[in-house]
DRENGUDO-707832 format. One line per 2 residues: number of its first residue (from 1); their letters; for each residue x, y, z of C-alpha. Coordinates in Angstrom, 2 decimals. Layout:
<atoms>
NUM	A	X/Y/Z ~ ...
</atoms>
This chain:
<atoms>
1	XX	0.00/0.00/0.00 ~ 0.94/3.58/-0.28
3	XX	0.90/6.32/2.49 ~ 2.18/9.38/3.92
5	XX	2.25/8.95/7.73 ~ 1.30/6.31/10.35
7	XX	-1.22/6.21/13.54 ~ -0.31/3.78/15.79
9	XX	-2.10/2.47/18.91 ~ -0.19/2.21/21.68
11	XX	-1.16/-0.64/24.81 ~ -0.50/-4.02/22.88
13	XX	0.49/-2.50/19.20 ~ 3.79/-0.71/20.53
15	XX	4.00/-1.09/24.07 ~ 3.67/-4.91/25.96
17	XX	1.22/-3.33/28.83 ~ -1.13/-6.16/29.11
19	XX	-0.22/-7.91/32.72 ~ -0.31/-3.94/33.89
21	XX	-3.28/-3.60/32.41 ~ -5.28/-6.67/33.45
23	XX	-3.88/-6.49/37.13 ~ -5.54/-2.58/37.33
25	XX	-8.76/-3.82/35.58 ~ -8.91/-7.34/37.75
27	XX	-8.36/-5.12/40.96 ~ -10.97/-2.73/39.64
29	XX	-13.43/-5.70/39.11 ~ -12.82/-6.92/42.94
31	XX	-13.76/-3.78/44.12 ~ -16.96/-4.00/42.54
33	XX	-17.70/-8.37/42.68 ~ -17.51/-8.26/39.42
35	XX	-16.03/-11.27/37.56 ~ -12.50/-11.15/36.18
37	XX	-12.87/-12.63/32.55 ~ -16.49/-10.94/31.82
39	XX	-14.07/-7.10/32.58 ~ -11.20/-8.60/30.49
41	XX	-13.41/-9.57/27.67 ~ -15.22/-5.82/27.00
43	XX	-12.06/-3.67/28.41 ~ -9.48/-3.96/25.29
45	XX	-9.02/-1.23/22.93 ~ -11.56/1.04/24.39
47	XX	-11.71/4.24/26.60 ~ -11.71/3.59/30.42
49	XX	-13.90/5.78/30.66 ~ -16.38/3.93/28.13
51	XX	-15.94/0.59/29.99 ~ -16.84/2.26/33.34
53	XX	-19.91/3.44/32.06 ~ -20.59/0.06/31.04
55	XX	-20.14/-1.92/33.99 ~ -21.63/0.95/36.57
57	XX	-24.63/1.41/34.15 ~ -27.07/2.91/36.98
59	XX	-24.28/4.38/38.46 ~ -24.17/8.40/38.90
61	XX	-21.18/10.61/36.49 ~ -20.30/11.75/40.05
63	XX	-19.59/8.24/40.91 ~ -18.29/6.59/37.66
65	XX	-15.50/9.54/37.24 ~ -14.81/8.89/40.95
67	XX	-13.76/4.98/40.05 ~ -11.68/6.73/36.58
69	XX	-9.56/8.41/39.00 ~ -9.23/5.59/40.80
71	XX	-8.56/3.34/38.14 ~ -6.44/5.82/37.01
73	XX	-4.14/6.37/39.51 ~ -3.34/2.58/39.81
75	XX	-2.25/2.12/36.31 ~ -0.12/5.16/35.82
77	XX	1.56/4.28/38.87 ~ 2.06/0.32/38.00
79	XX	4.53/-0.14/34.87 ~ 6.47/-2.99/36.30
81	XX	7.23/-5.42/33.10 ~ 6.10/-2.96/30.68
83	XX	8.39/-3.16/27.54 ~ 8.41/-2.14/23.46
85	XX	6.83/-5.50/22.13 ~ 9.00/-6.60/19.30
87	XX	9.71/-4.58/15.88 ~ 8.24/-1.33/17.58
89	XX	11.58/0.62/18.44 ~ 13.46/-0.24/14.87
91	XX	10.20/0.86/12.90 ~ 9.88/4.01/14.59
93	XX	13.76/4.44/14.72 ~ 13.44/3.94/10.71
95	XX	10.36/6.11/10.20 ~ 12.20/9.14/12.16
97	XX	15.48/8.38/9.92 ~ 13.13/8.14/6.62
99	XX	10.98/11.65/7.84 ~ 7.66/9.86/7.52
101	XX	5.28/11.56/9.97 ~ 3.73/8.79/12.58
103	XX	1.51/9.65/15.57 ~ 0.83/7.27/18.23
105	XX	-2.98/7.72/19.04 ~ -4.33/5.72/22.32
107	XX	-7.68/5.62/24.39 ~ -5.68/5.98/27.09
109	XX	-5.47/9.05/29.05 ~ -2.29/11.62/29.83
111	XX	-1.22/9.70/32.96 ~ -1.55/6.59/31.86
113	XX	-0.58/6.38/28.50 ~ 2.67/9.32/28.99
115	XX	3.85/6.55/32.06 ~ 3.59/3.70/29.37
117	XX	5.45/5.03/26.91 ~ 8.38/6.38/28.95
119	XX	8.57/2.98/30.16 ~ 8.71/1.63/27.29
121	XX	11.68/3.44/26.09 ~ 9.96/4.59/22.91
123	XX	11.09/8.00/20.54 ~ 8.41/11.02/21.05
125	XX	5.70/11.33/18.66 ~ 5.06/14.00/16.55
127	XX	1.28/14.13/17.52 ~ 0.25/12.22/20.76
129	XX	-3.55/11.62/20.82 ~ -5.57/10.76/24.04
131	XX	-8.82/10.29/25.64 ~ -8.96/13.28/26.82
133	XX	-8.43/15.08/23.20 ~ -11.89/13.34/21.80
135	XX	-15.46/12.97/22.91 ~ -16.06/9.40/20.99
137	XX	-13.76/6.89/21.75 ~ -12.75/4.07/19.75
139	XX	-14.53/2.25/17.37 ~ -15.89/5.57/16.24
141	XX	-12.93/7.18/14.12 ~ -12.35/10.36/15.56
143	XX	-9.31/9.86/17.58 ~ -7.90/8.83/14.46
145	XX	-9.42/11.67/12.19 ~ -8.13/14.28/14.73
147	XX	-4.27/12.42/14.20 ~ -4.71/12.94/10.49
149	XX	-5.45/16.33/10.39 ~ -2.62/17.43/12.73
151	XX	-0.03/15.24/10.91 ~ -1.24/17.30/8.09
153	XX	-2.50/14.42/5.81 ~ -5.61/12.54/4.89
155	XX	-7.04/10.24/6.30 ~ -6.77/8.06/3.68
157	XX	-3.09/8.60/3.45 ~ -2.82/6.93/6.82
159	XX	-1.66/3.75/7.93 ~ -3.26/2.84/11.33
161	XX	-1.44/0.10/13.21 ~ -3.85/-1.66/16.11
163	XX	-4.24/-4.66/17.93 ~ -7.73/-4.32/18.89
165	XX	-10.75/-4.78/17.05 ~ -11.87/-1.70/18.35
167	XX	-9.24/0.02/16.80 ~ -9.61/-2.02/14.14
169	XX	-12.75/-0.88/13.68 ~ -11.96/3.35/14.23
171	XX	-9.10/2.66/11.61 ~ -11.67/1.07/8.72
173	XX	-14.28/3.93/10.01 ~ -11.96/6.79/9.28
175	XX	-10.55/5.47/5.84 ~ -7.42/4.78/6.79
177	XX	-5.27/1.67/5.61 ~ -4.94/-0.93/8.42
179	XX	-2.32/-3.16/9.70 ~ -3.97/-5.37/12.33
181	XX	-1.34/-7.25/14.56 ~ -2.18/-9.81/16.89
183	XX	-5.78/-8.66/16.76 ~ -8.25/-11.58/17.54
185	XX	-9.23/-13.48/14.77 ~ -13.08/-13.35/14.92
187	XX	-13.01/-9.84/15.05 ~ -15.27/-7.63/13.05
189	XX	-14.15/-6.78/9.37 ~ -10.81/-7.90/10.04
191	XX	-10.96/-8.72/6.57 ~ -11.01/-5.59/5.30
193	XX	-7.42/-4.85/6.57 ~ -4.81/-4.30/4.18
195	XX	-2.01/-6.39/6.32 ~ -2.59/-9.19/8.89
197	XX	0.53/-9.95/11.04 ~ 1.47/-11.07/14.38
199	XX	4.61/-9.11/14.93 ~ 5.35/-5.53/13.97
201	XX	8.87/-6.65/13.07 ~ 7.08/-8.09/9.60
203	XX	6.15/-4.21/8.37 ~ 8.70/-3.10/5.47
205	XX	8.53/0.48/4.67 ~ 10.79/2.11/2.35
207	XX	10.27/5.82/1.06 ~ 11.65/6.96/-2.41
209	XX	13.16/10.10/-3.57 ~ 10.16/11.74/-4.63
211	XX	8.71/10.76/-1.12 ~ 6.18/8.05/-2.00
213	XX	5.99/5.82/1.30 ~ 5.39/2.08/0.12
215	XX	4.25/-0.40/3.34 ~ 4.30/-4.33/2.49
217	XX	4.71/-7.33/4.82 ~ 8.48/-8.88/4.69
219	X	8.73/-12.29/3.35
</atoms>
């Protein structure tokens, strides 16, 4: 395929966050009696904020954004183990060297997703999109609309790069080309992705003089 820039998600596309994530979320759940795998299953690639108001349905704003800060608090705080997942620091380190635009764009929030990606040892983005910069989280697209238009390109001139099939989803809703890696595979129009993988070290991107970006899968 041919693009200009990249979006990437961050929690299990370039960052390995997942035992950091399901410890906060299984804590969470015990607070509440709520069982572990039935949280797990609805949590991934989605705002905390939306799965709150999911699972405290009833629930008062007053209350629900009291349990955010909570929840908050105990994942920007916890980011033992948390590490670059494989491929994500020499693609980055290659699209900074090549000048190709990327933005990492998350539905995590400042705290949480600035603490993860210090961790993580990865470069800083050009654009760094959060919860808090968009009312609609993932799968709606605007998260990765808004990283379009302030890397200066169109949407379709993206590459998003997710893990989710909520992301997923925001990706194929905004027009964007998709890589999915290690996203689930019953998940919703996966098919329509451009590249499947299950490791981000498989991407090839090479830019030419005239700076047309080609993105394939190495063989």
């Amino acid at each position: 395929m041919q693009c200009k820039g990249f979006l990437f998600d961050l929690d299990g596309t370039l960052v390995d966050s997942l035992p950091v994530v399901e410890r906060s979320w299984c804590r969470w759940a015990d607070r509440h009696g709520i069982d572990h795998q039935e949280v797990l299953n609805f949590i991934h690639g989605k705002q905390a904020i939306t799965s709150l108001r999911h699972f405290l349905q009833g629930r008062s704003e007053a209350e629900i954004q009291a349990e955010f800060t909570w929840l908050e608090q105990v994942e920007a705080t916890d980011t033992e183990g948390i590490t670059a997942l494989p491929g994500a620091l020499a693609l980055l380190k290659h699209l900074n060297e090549a000048g190709i635009p990327w933005a990492i764009v998350t539905s995590g929030s400042v705290p949480v997703a600035h603490a993860r990606h210090r961790a993580a040892g990865l470069p800083v983005p050009e654009v760094f999109i959060t919860a808090e910069r968009v009312t609609r989280g993932k799968p709606e697209p605007d998260a990765f609309l808004l990283g379009a238009k302030l890397l200066g390109l169109a949407p379709e001139a993206c590459v998003v790069v997710e893990d989710a099939a909520a992301g997923v989803l925001a990706g194929l809703n905004a027009g964007c080309h998709v890589i999915a890696v290690n996203v689930p595979a019953n998940s919703p129009r996966l098919q329509e992705a451009d590249l499947v993988l299950s490791t981000l070290e498989a991407v090839a991107v090479s830019r030419t003089a005239d700076g047309n970006v080609t993105v394939s899968q190495k063989m």
